[in-house]
C-alpha positions as CSV (number, residue, x, y, z in Angstrom):
1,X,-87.6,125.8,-16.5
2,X,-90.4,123.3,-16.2
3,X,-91.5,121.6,-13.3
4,X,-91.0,117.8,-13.6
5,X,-91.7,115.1,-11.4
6,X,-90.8,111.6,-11.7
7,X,-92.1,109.0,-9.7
8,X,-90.5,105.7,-10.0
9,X,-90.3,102.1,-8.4
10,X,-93.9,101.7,-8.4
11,X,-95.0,98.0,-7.9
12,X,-98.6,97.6,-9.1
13,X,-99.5,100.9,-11.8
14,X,-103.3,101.4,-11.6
15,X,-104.7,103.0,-14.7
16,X,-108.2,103.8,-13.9
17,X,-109.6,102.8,-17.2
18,X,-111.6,99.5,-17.2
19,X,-109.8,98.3,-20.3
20,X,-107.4,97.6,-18.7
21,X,-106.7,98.7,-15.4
22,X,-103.0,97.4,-14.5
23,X,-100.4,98.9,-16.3
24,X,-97.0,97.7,-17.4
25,X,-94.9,100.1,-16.1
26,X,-93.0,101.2,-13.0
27,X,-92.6,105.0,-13.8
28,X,-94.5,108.1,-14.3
29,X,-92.9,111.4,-15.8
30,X,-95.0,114.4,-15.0
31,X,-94.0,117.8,-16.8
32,X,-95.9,121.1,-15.7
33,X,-98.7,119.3,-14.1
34,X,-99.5,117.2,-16.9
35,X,-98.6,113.3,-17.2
36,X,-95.7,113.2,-20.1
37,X,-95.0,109.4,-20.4
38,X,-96.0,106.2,-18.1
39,X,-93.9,102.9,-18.5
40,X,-90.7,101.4,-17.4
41,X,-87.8,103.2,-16.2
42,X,-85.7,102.5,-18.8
43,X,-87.3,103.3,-21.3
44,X,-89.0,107.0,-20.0
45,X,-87.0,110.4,-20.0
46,X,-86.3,110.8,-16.1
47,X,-83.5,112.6,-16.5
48,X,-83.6,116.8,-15.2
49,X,-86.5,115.8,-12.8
50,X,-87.2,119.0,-10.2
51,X,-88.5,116.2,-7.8
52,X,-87.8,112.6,-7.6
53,X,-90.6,110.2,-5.9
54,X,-89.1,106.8,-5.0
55,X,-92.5,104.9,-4.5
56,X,-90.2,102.1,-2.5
57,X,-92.7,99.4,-4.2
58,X,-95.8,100.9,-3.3
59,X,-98.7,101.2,-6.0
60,X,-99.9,104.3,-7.8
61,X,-103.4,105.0,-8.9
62,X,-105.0,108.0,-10.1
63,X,-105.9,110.6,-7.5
64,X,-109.6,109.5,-6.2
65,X,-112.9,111.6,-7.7
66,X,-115.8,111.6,-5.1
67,X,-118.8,112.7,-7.9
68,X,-121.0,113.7,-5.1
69,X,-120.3,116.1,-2.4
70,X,-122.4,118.7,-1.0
71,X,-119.9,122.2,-0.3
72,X,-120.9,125.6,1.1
73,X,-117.9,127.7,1.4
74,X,-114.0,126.9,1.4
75,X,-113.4,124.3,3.7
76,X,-116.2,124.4,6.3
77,X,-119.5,122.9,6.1
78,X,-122.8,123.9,8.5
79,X,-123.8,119.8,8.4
80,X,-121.8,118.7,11.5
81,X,-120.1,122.4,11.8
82,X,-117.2,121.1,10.3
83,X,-114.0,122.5,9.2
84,X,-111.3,120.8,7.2
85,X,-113.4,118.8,5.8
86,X,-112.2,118.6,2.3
87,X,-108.7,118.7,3.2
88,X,-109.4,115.4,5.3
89,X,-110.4,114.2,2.0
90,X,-107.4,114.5,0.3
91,X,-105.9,112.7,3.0
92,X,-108.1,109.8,2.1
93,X,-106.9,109.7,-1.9
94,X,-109.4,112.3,-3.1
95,X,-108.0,115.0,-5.8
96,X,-111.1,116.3,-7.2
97,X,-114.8,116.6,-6.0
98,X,-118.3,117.5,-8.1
99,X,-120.9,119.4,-6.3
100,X,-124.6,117.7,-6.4
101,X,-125.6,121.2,-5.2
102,X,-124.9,123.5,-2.3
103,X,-128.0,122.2,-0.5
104,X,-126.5,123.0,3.3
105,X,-125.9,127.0,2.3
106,X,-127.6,128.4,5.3
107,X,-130.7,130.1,4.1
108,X,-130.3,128.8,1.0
109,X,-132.3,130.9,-1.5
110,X,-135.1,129.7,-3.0
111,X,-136.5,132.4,-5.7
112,X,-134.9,131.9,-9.0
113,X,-132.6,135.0,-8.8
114,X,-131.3,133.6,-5.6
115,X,-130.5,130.5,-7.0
116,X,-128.6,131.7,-9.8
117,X,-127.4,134.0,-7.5
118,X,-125.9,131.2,-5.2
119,X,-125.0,128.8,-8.0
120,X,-122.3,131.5,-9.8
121,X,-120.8,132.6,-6.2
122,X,-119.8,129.1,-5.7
123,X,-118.8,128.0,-9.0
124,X,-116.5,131.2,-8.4
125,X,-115.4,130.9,-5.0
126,X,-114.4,127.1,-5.8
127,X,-112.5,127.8,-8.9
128,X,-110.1,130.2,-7.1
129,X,-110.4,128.3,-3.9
130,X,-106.6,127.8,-2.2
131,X,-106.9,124.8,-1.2
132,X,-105.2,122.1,-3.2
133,X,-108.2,119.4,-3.9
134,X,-110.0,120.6,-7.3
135,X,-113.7,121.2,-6.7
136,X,-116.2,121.6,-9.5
137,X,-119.2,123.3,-7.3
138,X,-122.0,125.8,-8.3
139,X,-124.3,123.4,-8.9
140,X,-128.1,125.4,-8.4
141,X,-131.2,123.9,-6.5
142,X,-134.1,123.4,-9.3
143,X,-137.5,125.6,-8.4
144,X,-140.2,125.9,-10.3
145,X,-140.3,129.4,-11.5
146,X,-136.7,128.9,-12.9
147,X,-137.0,129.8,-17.1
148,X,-134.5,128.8,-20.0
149,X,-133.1,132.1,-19.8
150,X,-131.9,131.3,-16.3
151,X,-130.1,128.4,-17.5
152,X,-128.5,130.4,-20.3
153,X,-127.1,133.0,-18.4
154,X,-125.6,130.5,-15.4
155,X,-124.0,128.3,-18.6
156,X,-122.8,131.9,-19.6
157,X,-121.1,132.7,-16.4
158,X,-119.7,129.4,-16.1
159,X,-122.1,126.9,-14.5
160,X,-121.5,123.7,-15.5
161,X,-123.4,121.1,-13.2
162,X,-126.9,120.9,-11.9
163,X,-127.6,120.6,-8.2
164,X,-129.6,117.1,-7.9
165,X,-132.9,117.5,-9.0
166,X,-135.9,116.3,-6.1
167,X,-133.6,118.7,-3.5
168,X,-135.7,121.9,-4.5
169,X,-139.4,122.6,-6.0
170,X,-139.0,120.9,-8.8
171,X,-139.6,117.0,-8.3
172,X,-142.4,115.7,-10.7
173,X,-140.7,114.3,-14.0
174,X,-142.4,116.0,-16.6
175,X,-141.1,119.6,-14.7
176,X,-137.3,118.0,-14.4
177,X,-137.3,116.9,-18.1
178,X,-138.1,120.3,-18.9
179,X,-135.3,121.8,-17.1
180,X,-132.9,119.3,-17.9
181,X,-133.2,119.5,-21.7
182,X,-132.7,123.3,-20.9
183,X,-129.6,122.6,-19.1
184,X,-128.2,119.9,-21.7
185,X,-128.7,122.6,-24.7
186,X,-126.3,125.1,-22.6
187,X,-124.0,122.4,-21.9
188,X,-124.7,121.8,-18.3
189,X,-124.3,118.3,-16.4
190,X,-127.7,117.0,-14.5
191,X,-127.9,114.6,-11.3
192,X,-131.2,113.5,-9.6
193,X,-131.9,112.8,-6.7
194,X,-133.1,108.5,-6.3
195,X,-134.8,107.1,-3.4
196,X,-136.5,108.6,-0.2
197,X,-136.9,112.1,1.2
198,X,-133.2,113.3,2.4
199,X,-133.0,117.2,3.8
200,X,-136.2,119.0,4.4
201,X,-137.9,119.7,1.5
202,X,-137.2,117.0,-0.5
203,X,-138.8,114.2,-1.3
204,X,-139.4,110.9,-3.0
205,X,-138.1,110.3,-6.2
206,X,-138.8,107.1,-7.8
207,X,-137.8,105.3,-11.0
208,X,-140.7,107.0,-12.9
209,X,-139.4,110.2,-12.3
210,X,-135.8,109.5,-12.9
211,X,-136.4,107.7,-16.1
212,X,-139.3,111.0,-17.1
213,X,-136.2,113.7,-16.4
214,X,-133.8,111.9,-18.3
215,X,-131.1,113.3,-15.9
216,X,-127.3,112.8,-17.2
217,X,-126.8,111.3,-13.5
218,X,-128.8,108.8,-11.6
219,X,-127.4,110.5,-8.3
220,X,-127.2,107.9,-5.1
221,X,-128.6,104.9,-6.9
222,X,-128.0,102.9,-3.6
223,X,-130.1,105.7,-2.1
224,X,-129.1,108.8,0.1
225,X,-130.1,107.2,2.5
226,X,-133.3,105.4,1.6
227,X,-133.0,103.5,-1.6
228,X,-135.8,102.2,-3.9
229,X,-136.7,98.5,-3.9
230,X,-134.3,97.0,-6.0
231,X,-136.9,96.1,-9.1
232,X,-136.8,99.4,-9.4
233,X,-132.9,99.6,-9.2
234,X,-133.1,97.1,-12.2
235,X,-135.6,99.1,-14.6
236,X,-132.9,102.5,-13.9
237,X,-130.0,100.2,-14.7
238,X,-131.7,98.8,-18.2
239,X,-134.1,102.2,-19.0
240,X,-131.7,104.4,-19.6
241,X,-128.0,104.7,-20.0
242,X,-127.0,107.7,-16.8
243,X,-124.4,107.3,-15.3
244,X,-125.1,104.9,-12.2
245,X,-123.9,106.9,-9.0
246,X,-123.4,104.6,-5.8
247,X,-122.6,106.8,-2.6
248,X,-121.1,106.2,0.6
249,X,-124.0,107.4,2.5
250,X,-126.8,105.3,1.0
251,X,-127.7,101.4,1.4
252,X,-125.0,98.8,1.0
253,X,-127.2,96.0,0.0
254,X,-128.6,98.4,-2.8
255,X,-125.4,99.4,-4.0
256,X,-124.3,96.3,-4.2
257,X,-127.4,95.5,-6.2
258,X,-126.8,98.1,-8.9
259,X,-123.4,97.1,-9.7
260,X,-124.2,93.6,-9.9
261,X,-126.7,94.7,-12.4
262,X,-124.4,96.8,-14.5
263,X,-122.0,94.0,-14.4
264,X,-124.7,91.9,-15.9
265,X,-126.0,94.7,-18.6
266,X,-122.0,94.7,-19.8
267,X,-122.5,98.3,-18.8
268,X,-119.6,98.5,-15.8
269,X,-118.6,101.7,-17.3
270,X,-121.3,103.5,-16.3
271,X,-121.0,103.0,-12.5
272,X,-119.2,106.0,-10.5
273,X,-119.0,106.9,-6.9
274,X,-119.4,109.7,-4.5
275,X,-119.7,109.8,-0.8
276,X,-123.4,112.2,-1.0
277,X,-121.3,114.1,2.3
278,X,-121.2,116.5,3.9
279,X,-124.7,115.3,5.1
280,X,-126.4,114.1,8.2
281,X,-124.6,110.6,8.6
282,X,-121.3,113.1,9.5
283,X,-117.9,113.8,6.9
284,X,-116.4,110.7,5.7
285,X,-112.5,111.7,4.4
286,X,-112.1,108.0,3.7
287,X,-115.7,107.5,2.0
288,X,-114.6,106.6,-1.3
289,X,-111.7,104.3,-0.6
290,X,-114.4,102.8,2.0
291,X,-116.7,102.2,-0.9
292,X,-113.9,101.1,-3.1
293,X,-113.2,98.2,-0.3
294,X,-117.0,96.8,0.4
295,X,-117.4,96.7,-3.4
296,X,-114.8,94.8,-4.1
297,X,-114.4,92.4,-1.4
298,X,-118.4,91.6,-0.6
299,X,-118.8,92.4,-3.8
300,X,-116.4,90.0,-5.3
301,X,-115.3,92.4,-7.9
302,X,-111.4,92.8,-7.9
303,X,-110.2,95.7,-6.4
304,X,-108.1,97.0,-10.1
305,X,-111.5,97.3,-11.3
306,X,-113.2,98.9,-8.8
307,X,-110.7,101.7,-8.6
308,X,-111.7,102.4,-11.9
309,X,-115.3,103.4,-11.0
310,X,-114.0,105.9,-8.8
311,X,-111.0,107.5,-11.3
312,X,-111.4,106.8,-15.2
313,X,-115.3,106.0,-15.3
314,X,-115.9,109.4,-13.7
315,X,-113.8,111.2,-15.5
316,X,-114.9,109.8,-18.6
317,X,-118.9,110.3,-17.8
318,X,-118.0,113.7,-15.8
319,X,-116.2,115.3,-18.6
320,X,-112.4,115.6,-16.8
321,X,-109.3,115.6,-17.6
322,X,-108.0,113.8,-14.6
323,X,-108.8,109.7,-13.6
324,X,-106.4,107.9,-15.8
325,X,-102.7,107.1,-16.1
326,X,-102.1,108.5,-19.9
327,X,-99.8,111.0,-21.7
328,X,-101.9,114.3,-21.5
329,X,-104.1,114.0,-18.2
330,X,-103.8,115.9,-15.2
331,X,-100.8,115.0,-12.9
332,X,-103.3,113.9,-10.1
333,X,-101.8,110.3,-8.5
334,X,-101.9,109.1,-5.3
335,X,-99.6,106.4,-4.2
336,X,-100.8,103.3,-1.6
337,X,-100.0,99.9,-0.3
338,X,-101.7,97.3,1.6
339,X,-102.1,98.3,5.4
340,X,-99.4,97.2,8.0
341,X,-100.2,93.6,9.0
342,X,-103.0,93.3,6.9
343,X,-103.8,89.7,5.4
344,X,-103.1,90.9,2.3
345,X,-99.9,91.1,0.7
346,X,-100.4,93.8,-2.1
347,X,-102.8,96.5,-2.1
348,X,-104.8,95.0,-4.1
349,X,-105.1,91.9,-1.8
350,X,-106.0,93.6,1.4
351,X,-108.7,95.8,-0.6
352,X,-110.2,92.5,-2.0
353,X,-110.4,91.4,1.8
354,X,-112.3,94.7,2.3
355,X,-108.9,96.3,4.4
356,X,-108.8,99.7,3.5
357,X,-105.3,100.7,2.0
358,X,-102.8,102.7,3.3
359,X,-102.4,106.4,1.6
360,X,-98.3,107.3,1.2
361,X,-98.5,110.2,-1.1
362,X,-100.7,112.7,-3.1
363,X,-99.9,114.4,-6.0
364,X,-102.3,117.2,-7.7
365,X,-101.4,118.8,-10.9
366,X,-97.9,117.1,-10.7
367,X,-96.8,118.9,-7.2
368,X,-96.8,117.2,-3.7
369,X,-100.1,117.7,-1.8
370,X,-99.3,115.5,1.1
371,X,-97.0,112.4,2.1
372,X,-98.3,109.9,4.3
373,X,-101.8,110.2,4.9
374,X,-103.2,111.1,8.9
375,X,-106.5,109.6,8.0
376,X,-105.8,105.9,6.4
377,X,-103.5,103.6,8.4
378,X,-100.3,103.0,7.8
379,X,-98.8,101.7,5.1
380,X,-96.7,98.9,4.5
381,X,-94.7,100.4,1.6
382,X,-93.8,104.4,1.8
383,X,-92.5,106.8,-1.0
384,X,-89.9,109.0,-0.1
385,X,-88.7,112.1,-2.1
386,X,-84.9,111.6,-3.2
């Protein structure tokens, strides 16, 4: 028998796609992990559900995607000695995180069989991890004596992402470019580094370089944490067409900046966001949805349209099958309302007044992950499984 879940009397539907980001519906019909049909109750098949969801009015959104996240192994980090880490996550709406590398690994190697080494141990060890939040890791360091052949066998053994570029040896443009038309001919994602020096090792990386590698990814455009003056912000935003990365742990005024600048370029659909943690700022489980709220409400951009940077923009330029409300994407939903005694009547409203919403449920691939969140305050609406 299949596993269905239906989830219905949802006030405001989210879709994640900037299209149009508010649906007309009230129900969601998942089947075997998948979403099977989105709209009103009437007219959906919730009949023979193995688990009802009565969303009591609360909103539903796609499950959150933090696009830059910096694992080691399972659910501890070194950076802070932290455990649970990604677990607190969840608890703050996110269902799936990318690795920008597994910089933190202590004694991280630095010889090109080490880091090929180090890059198919993660992607392995995250693939079958038990935890519930979907991690796409292995994502290697760049040095210099890395060859093609490297990148062939990693894309081979299942490597899909590049750790940000600048983090390693490599940090002049002309090497990156190099190394990142190796990696696009095996079919592997590339991020790069933007802005100051971060971890030891690294070092500036400036708008000439990041234009020169032609990464896939203009990781941290609002730096990680020092950002580039913001002429340069503008030539990334008009140079090339990366995806534009803003990150919790960079500069506000520059993040701002950069989607301002998308706005203006029409391009809004390039803008995605991560939280660049585990890192030396500390863990931040409710990074994203932090993000999600100063973008919208200093940045006067309404909040439906900013939870699409964070769920159907980077699904769409990260290649997932999860971030939108559609027939045929993952069953990963989270469901949210405005904080108790915020100012705001819906969600929506409180995350326009920068309030930061309160978390009822998580869903990943259709099966409960979690009911009201520990992390995010309460909410004023709560799902309840009938």
């Amino acid at each position: 028998m299949a596993d269905k879940l239906v989830i219905k009397n949802v006030g405001i539907m989210l879709s994640g796609a900037l299209e149009a980001p508010i649906l007309d519906a009230d129900t969601v019909v998942c089947i075997d992990g998948k979403i099977a049909d989105v709209g009103r109750e009437a007219n959906v098949d919730a009949d023979g559900a193995t688990v009802t969801v009565d969303a009591k009015g609360a909103a539903l959104s796609p499950g959150l995607i933090d696009s830059h996240v910096h694992p080691v192994a399972g659910d501890w980090t070194p950076r802070q000695s932290q455990v649970g880490w990604i677990d607190s996550s969840m608890h703050g709406g996110v269902t799936t995180m990318i690795s920008a590398g597994e910089a933190h690994f202590p004694g991280r190697p630095r010889d090109p069989k080490g880091v090929v080494a180090l890059a198919i141990a993660a992607q392995r060890s995250f693939s079958a991890y038990p935890g519930l939040v979907k991690v796409h890791a292995g994502a290697p360091i760049l040095e210099k004596e890395m060859v093609e052949e490297d990148f062939k066998y990693m894309a081979e053994a299942g490597v899909t992402l590049l750790g940000e570029i600048g983090l390693g040896g490599v940090k002049a443009g002309d090497e990156a470019k190099i190394m990142v038309d190796w990696a696009r001919k095996y079919g592997i994602q590339s991020t790069i580094h933007t802005g100051g020096p971060s971890i030891p090792g690294s070092g500036l990386i400036d708008k000439d370089i990041v234009l020169e590698a032609g990464a896939d990814i203009i990781g941290h455009i609002n730096g990680g944490h020092t950002a580039l003056p913001l002429d340069q912000i503008r030539c990334l935003c008009e140079d090339c067409s990366a995806g534009i990365e803003i990150v919790h742990n960079g500069n506000e005024k520059a993040a701002l900046y950069a989607m301002r600048t998308a706005f203006e370029l029409e391009q809004a659909d390039r803008v995605i966001l991560g939280t660049d943690g585990p890192a030396g700022s500390g863990v931040q489980p409710l990074g994203i949805i932090r993000v999600i709220a100063m973008l919208a409400s200093i940045g006067d951009v309404p909040a439906e349209t900013v939870f699409c940077f964070a769920t159907g923009n980077t699904a769409r330029v990260r290649e997932l099958d999860c971030g939108l409300i559609e027939k045929g994407r993952a069953a990963d939903i989270i469901l949210l309302d405005a904080p108790q005694h915020s100012a705001g009547d819906t969600v929506l409203d409180a995350v326009n007044l920068g309030d930061i919403p309160g978390i009822g449920m998580v869903i990943i691939d259709g099966r409960i992950a979690c009911q009201r969140s520990r992390n995010t305050p309460p909410a004023k609406n709560l799902p309840e499984v009938v």
